[in-house]
C-alpha positions in Angstrom: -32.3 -12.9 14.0 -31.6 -10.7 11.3 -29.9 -12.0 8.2 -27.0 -9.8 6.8 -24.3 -10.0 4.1 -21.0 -10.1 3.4 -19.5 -9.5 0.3 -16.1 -9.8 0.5 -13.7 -12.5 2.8 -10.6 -10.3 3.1 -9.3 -8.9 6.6 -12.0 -6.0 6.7 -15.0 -9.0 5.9 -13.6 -12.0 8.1 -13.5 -9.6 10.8 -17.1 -8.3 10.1 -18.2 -11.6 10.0 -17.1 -12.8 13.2 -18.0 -9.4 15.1 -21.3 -10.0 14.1 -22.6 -13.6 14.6 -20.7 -13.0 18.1 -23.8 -10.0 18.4 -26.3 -12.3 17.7 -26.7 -11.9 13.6 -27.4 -14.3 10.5 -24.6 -13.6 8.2 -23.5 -15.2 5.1 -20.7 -14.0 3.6 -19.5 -14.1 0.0 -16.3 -14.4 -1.6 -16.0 -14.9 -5.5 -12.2 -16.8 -4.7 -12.2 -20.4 -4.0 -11.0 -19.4 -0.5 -11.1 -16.3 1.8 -8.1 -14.7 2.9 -6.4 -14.7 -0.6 -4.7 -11.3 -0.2 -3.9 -11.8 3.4 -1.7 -15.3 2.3 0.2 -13.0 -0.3 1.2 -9.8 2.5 4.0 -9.4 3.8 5.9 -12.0 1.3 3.8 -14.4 3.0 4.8 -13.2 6.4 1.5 -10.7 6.8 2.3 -7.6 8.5 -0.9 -7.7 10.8 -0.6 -4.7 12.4 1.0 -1.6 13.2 1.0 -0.6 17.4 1.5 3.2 16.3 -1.2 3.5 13.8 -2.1 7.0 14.1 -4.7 9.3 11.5 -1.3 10.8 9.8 -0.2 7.4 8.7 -3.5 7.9 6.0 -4.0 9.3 2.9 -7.7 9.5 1.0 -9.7 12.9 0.5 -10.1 12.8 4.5 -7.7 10.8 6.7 -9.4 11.7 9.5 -12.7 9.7 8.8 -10.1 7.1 9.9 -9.7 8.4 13.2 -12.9 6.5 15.4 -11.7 3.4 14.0 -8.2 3.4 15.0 -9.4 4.9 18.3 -12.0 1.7 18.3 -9.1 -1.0 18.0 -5.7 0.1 19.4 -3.3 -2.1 19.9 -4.3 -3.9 22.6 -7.2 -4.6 21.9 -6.6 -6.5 18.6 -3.6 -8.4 20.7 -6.4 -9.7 22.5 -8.8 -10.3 20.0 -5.7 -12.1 18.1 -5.0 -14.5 21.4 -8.9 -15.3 21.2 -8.4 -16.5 17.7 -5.0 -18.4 19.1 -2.8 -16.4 17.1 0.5 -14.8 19.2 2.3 -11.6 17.8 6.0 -11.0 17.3 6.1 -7.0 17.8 9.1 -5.4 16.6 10.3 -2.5 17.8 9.6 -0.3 15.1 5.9 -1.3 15.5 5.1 -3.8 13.0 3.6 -7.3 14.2 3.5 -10.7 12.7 2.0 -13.7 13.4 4.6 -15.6 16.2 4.4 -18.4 13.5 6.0 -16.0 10.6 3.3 -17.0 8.0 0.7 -15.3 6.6 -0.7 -19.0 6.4 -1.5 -18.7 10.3 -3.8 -15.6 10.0 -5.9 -17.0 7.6 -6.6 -20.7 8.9 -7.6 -18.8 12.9 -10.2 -16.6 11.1 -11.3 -19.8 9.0 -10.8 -21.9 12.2 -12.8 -19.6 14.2 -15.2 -19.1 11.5 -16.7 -22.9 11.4 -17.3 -22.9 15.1 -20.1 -20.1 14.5 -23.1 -20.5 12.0 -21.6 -18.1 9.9 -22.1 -19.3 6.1 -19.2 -19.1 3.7 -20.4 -18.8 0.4 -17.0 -19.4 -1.6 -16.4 -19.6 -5.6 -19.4 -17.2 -6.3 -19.6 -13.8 -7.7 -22.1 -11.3 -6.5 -23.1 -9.9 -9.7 -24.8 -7.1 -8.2 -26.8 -5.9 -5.5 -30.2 -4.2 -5.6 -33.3 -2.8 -2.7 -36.4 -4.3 -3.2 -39.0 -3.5 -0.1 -36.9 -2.1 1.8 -34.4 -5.3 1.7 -31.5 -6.0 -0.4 -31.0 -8.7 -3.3 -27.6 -10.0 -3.9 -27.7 -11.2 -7.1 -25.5 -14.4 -8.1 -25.8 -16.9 -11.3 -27.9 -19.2 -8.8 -30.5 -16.4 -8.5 -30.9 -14.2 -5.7 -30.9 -13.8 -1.7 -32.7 -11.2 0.7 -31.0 -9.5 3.8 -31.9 -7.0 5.9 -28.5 -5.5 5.8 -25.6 -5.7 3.7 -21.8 -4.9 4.0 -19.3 -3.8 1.0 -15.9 -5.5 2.1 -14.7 -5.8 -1.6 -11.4 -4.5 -1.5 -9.9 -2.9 -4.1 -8.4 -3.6 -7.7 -4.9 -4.0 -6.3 -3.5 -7.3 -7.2 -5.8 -8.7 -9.8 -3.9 -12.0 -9.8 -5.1 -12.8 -6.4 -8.9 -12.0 -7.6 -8.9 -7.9 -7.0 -12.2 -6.5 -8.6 -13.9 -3.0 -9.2 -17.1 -4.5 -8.4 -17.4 -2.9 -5.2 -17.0 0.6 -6.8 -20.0 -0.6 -9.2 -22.2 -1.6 -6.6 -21.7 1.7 -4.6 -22.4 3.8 -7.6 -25.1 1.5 -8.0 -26.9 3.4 -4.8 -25.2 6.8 -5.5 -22.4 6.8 -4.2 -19.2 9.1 -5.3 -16.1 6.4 -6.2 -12.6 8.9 -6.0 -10.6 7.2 -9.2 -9.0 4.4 -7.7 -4.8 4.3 -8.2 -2.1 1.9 -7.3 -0.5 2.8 -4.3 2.8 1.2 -2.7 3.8 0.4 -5.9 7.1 0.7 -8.3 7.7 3.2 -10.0 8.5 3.8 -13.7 10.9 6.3 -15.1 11.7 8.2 -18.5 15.5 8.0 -19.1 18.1 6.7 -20.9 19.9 4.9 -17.9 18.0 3.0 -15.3 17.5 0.0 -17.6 21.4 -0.4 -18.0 21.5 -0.5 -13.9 18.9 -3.0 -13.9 19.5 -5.2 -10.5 21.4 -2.7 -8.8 20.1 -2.2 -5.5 21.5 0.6 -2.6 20.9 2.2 0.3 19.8 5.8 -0.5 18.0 8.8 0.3 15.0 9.2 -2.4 13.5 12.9 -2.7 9.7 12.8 -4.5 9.3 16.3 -6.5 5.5 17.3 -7.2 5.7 20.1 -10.0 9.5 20.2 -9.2 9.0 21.1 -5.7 10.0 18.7 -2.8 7.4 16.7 -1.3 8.7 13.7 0.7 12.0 12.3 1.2 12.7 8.5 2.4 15.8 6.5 3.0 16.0 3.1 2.5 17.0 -0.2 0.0 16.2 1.5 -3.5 16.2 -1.3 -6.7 17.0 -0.2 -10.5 15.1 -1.8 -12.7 14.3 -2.3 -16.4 10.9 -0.6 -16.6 12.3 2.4 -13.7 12.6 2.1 -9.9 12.0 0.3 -6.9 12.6 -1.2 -3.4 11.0 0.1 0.0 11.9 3.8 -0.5 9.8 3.4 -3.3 6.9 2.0 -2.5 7.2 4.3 0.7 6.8 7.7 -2.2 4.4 5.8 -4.4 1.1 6.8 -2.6 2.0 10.5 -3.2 3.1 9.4 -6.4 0.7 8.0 -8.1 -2.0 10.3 -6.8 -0.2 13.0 -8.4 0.2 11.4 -11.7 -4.0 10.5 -11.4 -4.4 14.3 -11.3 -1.7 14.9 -14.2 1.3 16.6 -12.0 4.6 16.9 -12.7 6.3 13.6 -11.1 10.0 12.9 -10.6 12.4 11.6 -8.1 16.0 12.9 -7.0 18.6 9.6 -5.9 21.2 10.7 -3.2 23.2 8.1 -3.7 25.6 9.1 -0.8 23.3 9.7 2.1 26.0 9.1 4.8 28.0 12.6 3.3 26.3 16.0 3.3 27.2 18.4 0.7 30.3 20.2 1.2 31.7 16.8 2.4 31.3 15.0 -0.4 32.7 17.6 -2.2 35.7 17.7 -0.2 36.3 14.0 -0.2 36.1 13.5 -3.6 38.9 16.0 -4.0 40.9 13.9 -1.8 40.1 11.1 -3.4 41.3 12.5 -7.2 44.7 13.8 -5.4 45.6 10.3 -4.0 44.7 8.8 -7.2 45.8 11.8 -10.0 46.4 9.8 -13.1 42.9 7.6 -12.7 40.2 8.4 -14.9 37.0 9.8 -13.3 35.3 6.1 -13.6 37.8 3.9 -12.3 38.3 7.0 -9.6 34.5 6.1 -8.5 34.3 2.3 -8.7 35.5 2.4 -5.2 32.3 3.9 -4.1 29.7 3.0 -6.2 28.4 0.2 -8.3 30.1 -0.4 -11.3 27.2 -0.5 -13.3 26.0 3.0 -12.0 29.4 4.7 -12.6 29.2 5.2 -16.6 25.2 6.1 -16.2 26.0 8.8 -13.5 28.5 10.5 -15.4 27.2 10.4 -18.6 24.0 11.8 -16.9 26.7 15.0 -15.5 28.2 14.8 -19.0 31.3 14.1 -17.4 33.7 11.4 -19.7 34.5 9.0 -18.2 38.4 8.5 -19.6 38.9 12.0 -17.9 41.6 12.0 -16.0 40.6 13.3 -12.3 43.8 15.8 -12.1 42.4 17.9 -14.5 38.9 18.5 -12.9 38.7 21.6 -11.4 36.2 22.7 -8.1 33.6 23.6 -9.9 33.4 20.2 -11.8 33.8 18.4 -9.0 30.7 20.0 -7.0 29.0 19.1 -9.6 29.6 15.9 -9.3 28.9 15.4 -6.0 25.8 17.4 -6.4 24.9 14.4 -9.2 25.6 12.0 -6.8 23.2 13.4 -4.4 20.6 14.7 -6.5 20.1 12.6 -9.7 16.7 13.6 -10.9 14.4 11.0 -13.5 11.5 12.0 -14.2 8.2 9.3 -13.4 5.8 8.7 -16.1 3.8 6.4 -14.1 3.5 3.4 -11.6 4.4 -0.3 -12.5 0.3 -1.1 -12.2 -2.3 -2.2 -10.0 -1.1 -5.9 -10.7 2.1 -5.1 -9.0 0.7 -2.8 -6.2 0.1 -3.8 -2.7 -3.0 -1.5 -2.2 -4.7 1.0 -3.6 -5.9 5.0 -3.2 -9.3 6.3 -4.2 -12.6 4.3 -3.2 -15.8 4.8 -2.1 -16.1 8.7 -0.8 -15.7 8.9 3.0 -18.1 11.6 2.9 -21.3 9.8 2.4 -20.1 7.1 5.0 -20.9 7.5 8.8 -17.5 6.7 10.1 -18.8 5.6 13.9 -20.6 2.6 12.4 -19.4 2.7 8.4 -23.3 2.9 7.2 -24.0 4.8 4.2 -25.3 8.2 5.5 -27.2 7.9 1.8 -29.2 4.6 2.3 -30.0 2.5 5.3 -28.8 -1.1 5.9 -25.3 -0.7 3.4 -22.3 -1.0 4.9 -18.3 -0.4 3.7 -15.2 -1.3 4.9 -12.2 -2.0 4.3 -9.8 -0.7 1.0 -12.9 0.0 -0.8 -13.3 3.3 0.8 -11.1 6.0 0.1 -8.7 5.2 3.1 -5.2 4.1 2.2 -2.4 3.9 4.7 1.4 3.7 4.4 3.6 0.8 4.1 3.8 -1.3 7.8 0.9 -2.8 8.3 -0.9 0.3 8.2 -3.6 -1.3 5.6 -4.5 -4.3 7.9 -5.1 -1.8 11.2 -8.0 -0.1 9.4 -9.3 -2.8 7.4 -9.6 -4.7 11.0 -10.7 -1.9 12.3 -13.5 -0.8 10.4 -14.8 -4.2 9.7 -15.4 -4.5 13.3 -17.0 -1.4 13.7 -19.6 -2.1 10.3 -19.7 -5.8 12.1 -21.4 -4.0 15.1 -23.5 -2.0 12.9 -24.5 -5.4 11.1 -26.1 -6.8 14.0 -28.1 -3.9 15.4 
């Protein structure tokens, strides 16, 4: 029986670890937190978003999505339903294709793996940092304070440095580079956003439903609708978080980030325009802001039109067409320009990782030495928001889990 390693008890490692004791190997796994599964307690609010049924290659982002390709084709959906049912674990699937555990807690995820875990002779190692990882005779040494072990084989399931609170290191990067392997500069990813501009901090808690444009060099790029948050530092909420992969990359390679706010999604252009109008005729002795506290926040009404240089004590009779397509363009177009993301602390996952390139993505072994494995968010696959994340860390820990035990 061949003895193998883990390092890493996160989705992408837990499922490595079962997939390959079931195949008949001798793994121990590590995991530096006093307990594994610490991210997966913390998604979803707590609710973990364990899947995604239409995971598909364009749902990824990473030099080359399409390394992720055999291993979504490896686990579709129904086969990780039934993998989960073998565990004991029942799935809510809602109809826009995310799944949670029946129970609603992230809690239940965690204890079947653990469950499942201590009726094979799997051994946890837990509260012990691998402080690096070296060949010696065609083996490999993980190193810890207690000395070293041997194994013939040995998985990377780090993660990445997303969420440093929960015990998110770099040290799979280092032990990759370690063997020569290219690390693309890691970056936050579905993560907040902050913004350069006098106003967003005085509509601080202000949340709405609108249609967020992301501009790369001042071109349009992506466009989301959903709950957007103003906040002290910039900008949040899921429409957000949705832009912040594209984001964030582009601030890594020094672009030009900002974002436009339509705050009136419902309205198209020219009708906008032409209900405002008959707003300011019903109401021709109102100033502009009172005019617009009937359809917006009243803590984004003075921002906006100081933004438009509009005063706000103007009285609405005397606008004339042109000022008033302005306005409406404002209201559907208010730009504020991103200087950079709220941090890996406050990021769900992160871009960049170990380069796809030098990984064989049918069995995630290093095409640049035998016997080292990756999974997992420490390669340079990131998916969107949805359970996107959990697909291909499950997926690919099963597949390097099969390539464990050969």
């Amino acid at each position: 029986m061949k003895k193998v390693a883990i390092i890493g008890g996160g989705a992408a490692g837990l499922m490595a670890a079962l997939t390959a004791v079931k195949s008949g190997a001798d793994v121990t796994l590590y995991e530096h937190n006093k307990s594994v599964g610490k991210k997966i307690l913390a998604s979803g609010n707590g609710r973990c978003n364990i899947i995604n049924t239409t995971a598909f290659v364009t749902d990824y982002f990473g030099a080359d999505p399409s390394f992720a390709a055999f291993a979504l084709e490896s686990m579709p959906f129904k086969v990780f339903e039934k993998f989960a049912l073998s565990l004991g674990l029942l799935l809510d699937v809602k109809e826009d294709g995310r799944c949670y555990p029946l129970s609603n807690e992230a809690k239940s995820v965690v204890m079947a793996f653990e469950e499942a875990l201590t009726q094979t002779p799997v051994k946890i190692i837990t509260h012990k940092h691998v402080k690096a990882i070296t060949t010696e005779n065609e083996h490999f040494c993980v190193h810890t304070d207690d000395g070293f072990e041997t194994y013939y084989k040995v998985l990377i399931a780090t993660g990445s440095q997303a969420a440093p609170q929960l015990g998110a290191t770099a040290d799979g990067y280092s032990f990759a580079q370690h063997f020569g392997h290219t690390v693309a500069t890691p970056y936050p990813s579905l993560v907040q956003l902050h913004l350069e501009s006098e106003f967003h901090e005085k509509m601080a808690g202000v949340k709405v439903m609108a249609e967020v444009t992301l501009y790369l060099n001042g071109k349009p790029e992506e466009k989301v609708l959903g709950d957007t948050l103003f906040t002290r530092y910039g900008i949040s909420g899921l429409s957000i978080l949705d832009l912040s992969q594209r984001a964030s990359e582009a601030l890594t390679n020094y672009q030009a980030v900002s974002v436009g706010v339509n705050l009136l999604p419902s309205f198209n252009r020219q009708t906008l325009a032409s209900q405002l109008e008959k707003l300011f005729q019903a109401v021709p002795t109102h100033d502009l802001e009172h005019a617009l506290s009937g359809m917006l926040s009243t803590k984004i009404v003075p921002q906006l039109l100081k933004s438009a240089k509009l005063d706000t004590k103007t009285k609405v009779q005397t606008l004339n067409t042109k000022q008033i397509k302005k306005l409406a363009h404002q209201l559907q177009d208010w730009r504020f320009e991103v200087t950079e993301t709220h941090g890996f602390k406050h990021a769900e996952v992160s871009g960049g990782g170990v380069s796809t390139a030098e990984v064989n993505e049918k069995s995630m072994e290093s095409k640049l030495l035998k016997g080292l494995y990756f999974a997992g968010e420490v390669l340079d696959i990131v998916g969107k928001r949805g359970g996107y994340n959990f697909n291909f860390a499950w997926a690919s820990g099963m597949i390097a889990g099969k390539g464990l035990s050969h």
